[in-house]
N, C-alpha and C positions, 0 to 999 in steps of 0.2 A: 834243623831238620824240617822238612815239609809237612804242610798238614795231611797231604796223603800217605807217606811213608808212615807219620806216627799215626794214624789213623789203622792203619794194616797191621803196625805193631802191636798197636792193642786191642783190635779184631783176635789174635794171635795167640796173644799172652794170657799166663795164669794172674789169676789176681794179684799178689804182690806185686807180679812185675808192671800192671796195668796201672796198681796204685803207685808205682813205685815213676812210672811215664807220667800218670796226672801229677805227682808233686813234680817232676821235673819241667813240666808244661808252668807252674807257677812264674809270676815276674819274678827277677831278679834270681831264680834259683841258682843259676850257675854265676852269681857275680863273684863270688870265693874264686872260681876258679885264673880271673885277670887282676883280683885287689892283689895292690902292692903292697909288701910285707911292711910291718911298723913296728918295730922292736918297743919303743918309745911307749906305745898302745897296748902293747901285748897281741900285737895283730901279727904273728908269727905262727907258723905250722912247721913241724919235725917233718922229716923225710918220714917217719910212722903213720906220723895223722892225715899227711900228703897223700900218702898209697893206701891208708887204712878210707877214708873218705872219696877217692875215686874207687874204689871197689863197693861201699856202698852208695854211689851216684851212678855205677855200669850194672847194677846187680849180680855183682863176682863175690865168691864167698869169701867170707871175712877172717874164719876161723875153720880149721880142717873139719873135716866129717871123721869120727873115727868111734869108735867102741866107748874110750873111754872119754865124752864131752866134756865141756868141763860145766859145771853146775854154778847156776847164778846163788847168790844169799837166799832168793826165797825159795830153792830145791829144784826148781826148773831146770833141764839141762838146754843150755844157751845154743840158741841155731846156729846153722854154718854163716848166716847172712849176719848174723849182732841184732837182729829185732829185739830180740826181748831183752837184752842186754840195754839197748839205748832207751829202752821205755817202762822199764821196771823200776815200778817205788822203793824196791826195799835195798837195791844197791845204793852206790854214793854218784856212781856216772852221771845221775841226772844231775843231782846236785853239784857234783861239779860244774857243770856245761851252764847248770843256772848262775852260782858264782862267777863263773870266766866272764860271760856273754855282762852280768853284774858289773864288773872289773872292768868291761872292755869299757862301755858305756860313761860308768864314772871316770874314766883316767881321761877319756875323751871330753870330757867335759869341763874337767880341773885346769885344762889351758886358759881360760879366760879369765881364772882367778875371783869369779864370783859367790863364792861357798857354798859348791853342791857337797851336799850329804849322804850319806847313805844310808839306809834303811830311819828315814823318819814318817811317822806317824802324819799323817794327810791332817791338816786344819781343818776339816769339816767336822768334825766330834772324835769324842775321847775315844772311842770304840773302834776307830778306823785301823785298819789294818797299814799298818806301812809300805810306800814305796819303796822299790828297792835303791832307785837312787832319785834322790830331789835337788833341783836347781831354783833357785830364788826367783832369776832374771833372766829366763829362757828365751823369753822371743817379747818383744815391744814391751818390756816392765812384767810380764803377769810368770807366775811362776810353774812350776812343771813338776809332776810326776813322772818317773818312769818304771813299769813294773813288767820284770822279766817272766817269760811264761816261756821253757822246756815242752813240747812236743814232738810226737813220733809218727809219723803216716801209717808204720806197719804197728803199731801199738792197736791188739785186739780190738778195744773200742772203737778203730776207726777204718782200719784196713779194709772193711768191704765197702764203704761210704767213699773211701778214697778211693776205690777201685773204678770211680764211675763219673767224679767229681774233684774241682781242683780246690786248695784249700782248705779241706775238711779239716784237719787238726788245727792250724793255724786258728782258723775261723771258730770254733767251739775252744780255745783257749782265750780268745776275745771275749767272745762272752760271758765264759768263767770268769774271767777278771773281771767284767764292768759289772758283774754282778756280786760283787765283793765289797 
């Protein structure tokens, strides 16, 4: 898309949809949409997660509008879009998506046969929190943490910050982590 059409669009639009153009303005956003599937990886998508994930990448609702919504665990009744649904602590959604993206990382890495781990305790002192997945002999001998971070653009915390700005969540789970 052009910088003047998206420009117009989000002159235009309500703020989710606005923060909804700045995450898609991110690099690599749409690269999900030409990776080639990898069964081997776990880098496959259902015909569900296919249509359920272009409808929150077009901003087309996810889930009906109707009387009787349906109600996330923490009593919130979930929007037609899945916002609170994909960014709510008290479900397991996140946690899943943290595991998967966990999984995807480590199985990727077990080709080389050099014994990554998963979730070990970082060498720097006993108090450290674990990476989710560690590789010995990552890149020239020195070894590598990897630690997944789960974020939402429309997740309350961010959605007005992302309405204006690219990277917002990404970028504030950055540094939740390196400050960990």
């Amino acid at each position: 898309m052009d910088t003047k059409r998206l420009a117009d669009l989000k002159r235009t639009a309500n703020l989710r949809d606005r923060a909804r153009l700045n995450t898609l303005s991110t690099s690599h956003a749409g690269a999900w949409l030409s990776a080639v599937q990898n069964l081997k990886f776990g880098l496959a998508m259902s015909r569900h997660e296919f249509t359920t994930s272009l409808r929150l990448r077009l901003g087309i609702p996810v889930f009906p509008s109707h009387p009787k919504a349906q109600r996330c665990l923490c009593g919130k009744v979930s929007d037609k879009y899945g916002d609170h649904v994909l960014g709510c602590g008290h479900g397991s959604l996140r946690v899943k998506r943290h595991d998967a993206l966990t999984d995807i990382i480590y199985n990727a890495l077990l080709v080389d046969n050099r014994g990554s781990l998963k979730e070990q305790r970082c060498h720097f002192d006993d108090s450290s929190r674990p990476g989710d997945v560690y590789h010995p002999d990552f890149l020239t001998g020195r070894s590598a943490y990897f630690d997944m971070t789960v974020r939402n653009s429309f997740q309350p915390l961010y959605v007005t910050k992302a309405a204006t700005a690219t990277g917002v969540a990404a970028h504030r789970g950055e540094v939740e982590k390196d400050s960990k």
